[in-house]
N, C-alpha and C positions, 0 to 999 in steps of 0.2 A: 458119101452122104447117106447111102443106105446104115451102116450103124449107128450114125445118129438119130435117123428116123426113128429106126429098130431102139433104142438108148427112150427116145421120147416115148415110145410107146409104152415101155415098160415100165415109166414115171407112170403113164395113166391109166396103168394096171395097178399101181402101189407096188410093184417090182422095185423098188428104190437102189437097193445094194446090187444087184442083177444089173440093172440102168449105169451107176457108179461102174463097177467093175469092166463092164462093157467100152465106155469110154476111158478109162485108164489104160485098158488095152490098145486103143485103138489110136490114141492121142500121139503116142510117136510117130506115129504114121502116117499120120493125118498134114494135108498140106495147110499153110496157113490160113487160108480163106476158111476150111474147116475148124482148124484151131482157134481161130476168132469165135465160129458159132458156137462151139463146147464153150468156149469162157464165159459166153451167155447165157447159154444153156445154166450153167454153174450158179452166173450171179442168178437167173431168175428161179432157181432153186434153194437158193441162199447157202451153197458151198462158197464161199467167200475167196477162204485160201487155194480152193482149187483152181478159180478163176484167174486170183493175183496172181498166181506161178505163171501160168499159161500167158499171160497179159505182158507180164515182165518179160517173158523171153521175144514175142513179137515185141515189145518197143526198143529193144538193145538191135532186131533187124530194121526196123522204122521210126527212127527216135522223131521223124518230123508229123506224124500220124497222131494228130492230137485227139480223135477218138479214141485211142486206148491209151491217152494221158487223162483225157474226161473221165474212163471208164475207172479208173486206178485210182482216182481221185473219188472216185465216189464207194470206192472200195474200204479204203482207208478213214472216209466219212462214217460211211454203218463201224467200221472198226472205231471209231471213235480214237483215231488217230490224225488230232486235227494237225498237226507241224507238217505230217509225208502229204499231205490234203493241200493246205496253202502251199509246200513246195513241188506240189506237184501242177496244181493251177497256176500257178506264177509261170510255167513255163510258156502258157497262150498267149499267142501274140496278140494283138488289136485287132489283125484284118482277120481274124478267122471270126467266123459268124457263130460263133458260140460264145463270143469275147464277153459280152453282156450278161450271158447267165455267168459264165464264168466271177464277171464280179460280184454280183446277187449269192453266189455260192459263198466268194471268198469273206463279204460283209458279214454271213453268218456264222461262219465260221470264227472271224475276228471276236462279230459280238459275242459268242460262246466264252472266250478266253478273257472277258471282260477289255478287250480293247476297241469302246465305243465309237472312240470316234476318230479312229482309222476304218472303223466298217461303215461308218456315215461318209466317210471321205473316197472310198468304193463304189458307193448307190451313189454320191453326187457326182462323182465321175459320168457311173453309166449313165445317169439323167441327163447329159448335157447331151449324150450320143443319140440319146432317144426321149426327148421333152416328154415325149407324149404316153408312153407306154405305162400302162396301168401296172402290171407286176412292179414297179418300180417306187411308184409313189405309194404301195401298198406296204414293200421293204421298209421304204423311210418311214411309215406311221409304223408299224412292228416296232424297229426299234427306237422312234422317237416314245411308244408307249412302253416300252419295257425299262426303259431310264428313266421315266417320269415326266416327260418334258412333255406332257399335254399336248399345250397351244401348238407348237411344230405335229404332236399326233393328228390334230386336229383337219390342220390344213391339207396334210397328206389324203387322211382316212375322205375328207368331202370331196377330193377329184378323185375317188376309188367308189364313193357312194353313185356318182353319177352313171356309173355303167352298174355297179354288180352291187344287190345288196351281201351278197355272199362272196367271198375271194378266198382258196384255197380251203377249206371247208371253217372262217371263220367268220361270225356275223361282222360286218364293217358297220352298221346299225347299233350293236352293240359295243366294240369298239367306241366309237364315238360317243355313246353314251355315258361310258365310263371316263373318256376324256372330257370333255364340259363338266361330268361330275367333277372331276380332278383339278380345273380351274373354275370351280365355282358356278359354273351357270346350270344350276338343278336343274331348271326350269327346260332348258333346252334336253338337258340330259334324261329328264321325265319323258319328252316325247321320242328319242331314240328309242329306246327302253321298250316304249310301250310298242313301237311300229318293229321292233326286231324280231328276227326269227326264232333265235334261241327262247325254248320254252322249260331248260333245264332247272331244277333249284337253284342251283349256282345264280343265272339269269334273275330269277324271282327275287331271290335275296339280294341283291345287289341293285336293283329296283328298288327293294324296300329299303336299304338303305339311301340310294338318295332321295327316295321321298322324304325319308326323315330329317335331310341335310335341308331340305327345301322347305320345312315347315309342313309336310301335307303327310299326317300322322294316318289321315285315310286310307289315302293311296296305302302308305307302309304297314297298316297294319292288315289289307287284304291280300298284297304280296307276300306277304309273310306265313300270313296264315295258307297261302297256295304253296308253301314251301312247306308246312308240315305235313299239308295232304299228300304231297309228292314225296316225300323221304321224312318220314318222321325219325330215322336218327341223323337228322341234319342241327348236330346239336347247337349251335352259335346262334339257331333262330330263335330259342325259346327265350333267349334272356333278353332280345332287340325287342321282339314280341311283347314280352309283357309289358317293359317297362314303357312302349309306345299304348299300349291298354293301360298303364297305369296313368300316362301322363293326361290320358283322357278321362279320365276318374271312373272308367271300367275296372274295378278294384277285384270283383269277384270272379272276374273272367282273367283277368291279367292272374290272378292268384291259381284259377286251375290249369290255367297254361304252365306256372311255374312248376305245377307238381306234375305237369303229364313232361315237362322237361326232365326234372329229377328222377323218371322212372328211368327215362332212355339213358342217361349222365350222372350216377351216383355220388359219383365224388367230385360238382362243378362247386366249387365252395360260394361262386359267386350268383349260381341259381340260390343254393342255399339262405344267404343274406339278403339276396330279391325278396325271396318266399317271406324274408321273417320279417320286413320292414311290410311289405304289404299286411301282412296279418295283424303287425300293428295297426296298420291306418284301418284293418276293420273291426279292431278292437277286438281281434283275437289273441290274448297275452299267451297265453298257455302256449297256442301253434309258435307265435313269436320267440318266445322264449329258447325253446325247441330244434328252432331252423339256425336260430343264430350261432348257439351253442354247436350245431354241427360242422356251418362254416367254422368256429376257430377250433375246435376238433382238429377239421382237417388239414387248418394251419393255424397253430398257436401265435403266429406273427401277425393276424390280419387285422394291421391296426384300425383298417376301417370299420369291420364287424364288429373290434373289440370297442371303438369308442360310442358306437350306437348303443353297445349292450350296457354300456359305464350310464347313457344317458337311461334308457330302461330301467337299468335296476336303483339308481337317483333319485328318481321322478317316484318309485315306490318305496324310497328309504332303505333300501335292502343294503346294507352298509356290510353286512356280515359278508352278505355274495362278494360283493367289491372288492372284499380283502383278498375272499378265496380263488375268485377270479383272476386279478392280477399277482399275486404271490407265484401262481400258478405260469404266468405268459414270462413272470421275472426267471420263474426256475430255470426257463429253454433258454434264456440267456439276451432275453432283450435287452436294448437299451434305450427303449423309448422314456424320454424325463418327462411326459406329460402320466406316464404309470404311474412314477414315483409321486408327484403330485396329488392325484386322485387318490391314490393309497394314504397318504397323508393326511387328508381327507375322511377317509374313511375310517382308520384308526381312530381320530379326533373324535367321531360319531360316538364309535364306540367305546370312548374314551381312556382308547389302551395310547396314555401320551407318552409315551417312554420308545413306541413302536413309530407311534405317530412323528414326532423329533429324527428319529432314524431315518424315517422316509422324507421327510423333509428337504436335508441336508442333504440326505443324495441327490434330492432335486434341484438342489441349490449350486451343486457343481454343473449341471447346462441352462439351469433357468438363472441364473446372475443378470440378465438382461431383459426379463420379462417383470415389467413391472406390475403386473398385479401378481404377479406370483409374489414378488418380495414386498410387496406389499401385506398381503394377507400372513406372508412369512416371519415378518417381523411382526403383527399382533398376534403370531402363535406363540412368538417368543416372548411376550408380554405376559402374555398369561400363566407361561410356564415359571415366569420370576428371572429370567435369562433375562436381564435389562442390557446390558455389556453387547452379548450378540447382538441384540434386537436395536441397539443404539448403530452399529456397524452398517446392519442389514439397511436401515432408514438411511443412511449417509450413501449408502449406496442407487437407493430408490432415489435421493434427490439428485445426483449426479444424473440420472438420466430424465427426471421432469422436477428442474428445478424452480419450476414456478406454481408446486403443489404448495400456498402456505399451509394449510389443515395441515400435512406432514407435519412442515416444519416447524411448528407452533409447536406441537405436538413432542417433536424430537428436543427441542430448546425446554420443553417442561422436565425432559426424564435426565 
């Protein structure tokens, strides 16, 4: 035992290799009571394989010694070697007074490997053995909360709330909070939230989102804003943020939140199209314009920025944009038929009809069932002197509202 000492002391001088060498020498030597304490020594040094060797040769002399099958097991855990872990725990019997952790160990182990509910059938085992024990009912909320299954988190986390607001260093306060969020009762889940410990962003934000689940845009927008002062590149806050300022018709405050977001998040296309519809609603076109263009920038697909921007540049007649616009989202290879449309549209404006017919008919291969589309399709075709299609196009509009007469007056004249 004296080189072990000697071994320890030189760990607490930072002698580390001196410490190691020391024990490799001495490990043959050493009776087993000692070779148990080197394997400790090891694990609580985090030599891992030095430990396992040593572990493995006592349990082939005491294979019934289930503290160095716990130890070996928990070896192969940090190794993130869960199969030799449950085949190693599987070997404890029932009457050994470790049996209980041992299934608590094996449940998380199982739920790692995504087999849920073999590792619920574990923890409901040991809960028959012991009703009462809190580590237990705190297992089953973990994993009834990591599956989603709330209402079962729920019920677990409230007989774990009664003794500890804290269990293994996680809020059971917030916990819970998050499960009522997850079945609907905000209301409950507002007052977790607000009485739990965690004072983290994460915490605040998830506050302010269920306030906002619950109608209470207050609460969410001073959680929120306690999440900017705390980590301002917490970037998912700024866009909950605003648009909870916007929904309160705070328009100028939601707006400079959007841009102190943009500074931290350059390329968030979806802060970008926040920025540019608010600056609409303050009648700032120019900013609008600007913001929106950057969201489809930085995706030429974003059918949502791009139909705001079709309604913007509409509303100002900008028929030329329109063209340049979508020509432009066609080149990357969309296939949205409400483009083709709009574009058809806007050719007609500007009455380049030869372009405008082009676009048309490509629209006409997925809008066939949209009756104002063929509708307004077939009086394109009228005017163009196509009576023939534009006769087709109406046969086809009254197949789907056949009790328009106006149509059919109309089609019975041509």
């Amino acid at each position: 035992m004296d080189t072990i000492l000697k071994a320890v002391e030189l760990v607490e001088q930072n002698k580390i290799e001196q410490a190691l060498r020391l024990l490799e020498e001495y490990t043959p030597k050493a009776n087993d009571d000692e070779k148990y304490t080197i394997a400790e020594l090891y694990l609580q040094w985090g030599f891992l394989d030095e430990a396992e060797l040593i572990l493995s040769e006592l349990l082939k002399k005491y294979p019934d010694e289930n503290d160095l099958i716990l130890s070996l097991a928990d070896i192969a855990i940090e190794k993130e070697d869960d199969e030799q872990a449950i085949a190693l725990l599987a070997e404890i019997s029932e009457e050994d007074p470790a049996y209980i952790q041992v299934l608590i160990q094996l449940a998380d182990l199982y739920q790692v490997q995504g087999l849920f509910e073999v590792a619920e059938q574990k923890l409901l085992t040991a809960k028959q053995k012991l009703p009462n024990e809190v580590i237990i009912d705190f297992a089953l909320g973990e994993l009834s909360f990591s599956t989603g299954t709330y209402k079962k988190a729920v019920t677990y986390y409230e007989k774990v709330a009664k003794e500890h607001e804290m269990f293994a260093d996680v809020s059971v306060l917030d916990r819970l909070a998050e499960s009522y969020a997850g079945i609907g009762e905000y209301e409950k889940a507002l007052e977790y939230f607000k009485n739990g410990q965690d004072k983290t962003p994460d915490k605040f934000f998830k506050y302010g989102v269920t306030a906002s689940q619950a109608g209470r845009n207050d609460i969410a927008i001073t959680a929120w804003k306690r999440v900017v002062e705390l980590d301002p590149y917490y970037h998912s806050v700024y866009e909950n943020l605003a648009k909870a300022l916007q929904d309160e018709g705070m328009l100028q405050e939601a707006f400079d939140v959007v841009e102190k977001g943009l500074k931290q998040d350059t390329f968030n296309k979806h802060l970008y199209f926040l920025a540019g519809m608010i600056a609409r609603q303050l009648n700032n076109d120019s900013a609008s314009e600007e913001y929106i263009r950057e969201a489809i920038a930085i995706d030429p697909d974003y059918k949502e920025a791009i139909l705001f921007f079709l309604e913007f540049l509409k509303e100002r007649d900008r028929h030329a944009d329109i063209i340049d616009l979508l020509s432009s989202v066609k080149s990357i290879g969309s296939l949205e038929p409400l483009y083709d449309w709009e574009l058809a549209r806007a050719y007609n404006e500007e009455e380049q009809y030869k372009e405008a017919l082009q676009a048309y008919q490509d629209a006409y291969l997925n809008l066939s069932d949209d009756t104002d589309f063929l509708k307004e399709y077939g009086y394109f075709l009228i005017e163009e002197g196509q009576t023939s299609e534009a006769i087709a196009v109406f046969q086809r509009y009254l197949q789907l509202v056949p009790d328009d007469y106006t149509i059919e007056e109309f089609l019975s004249r041509l």
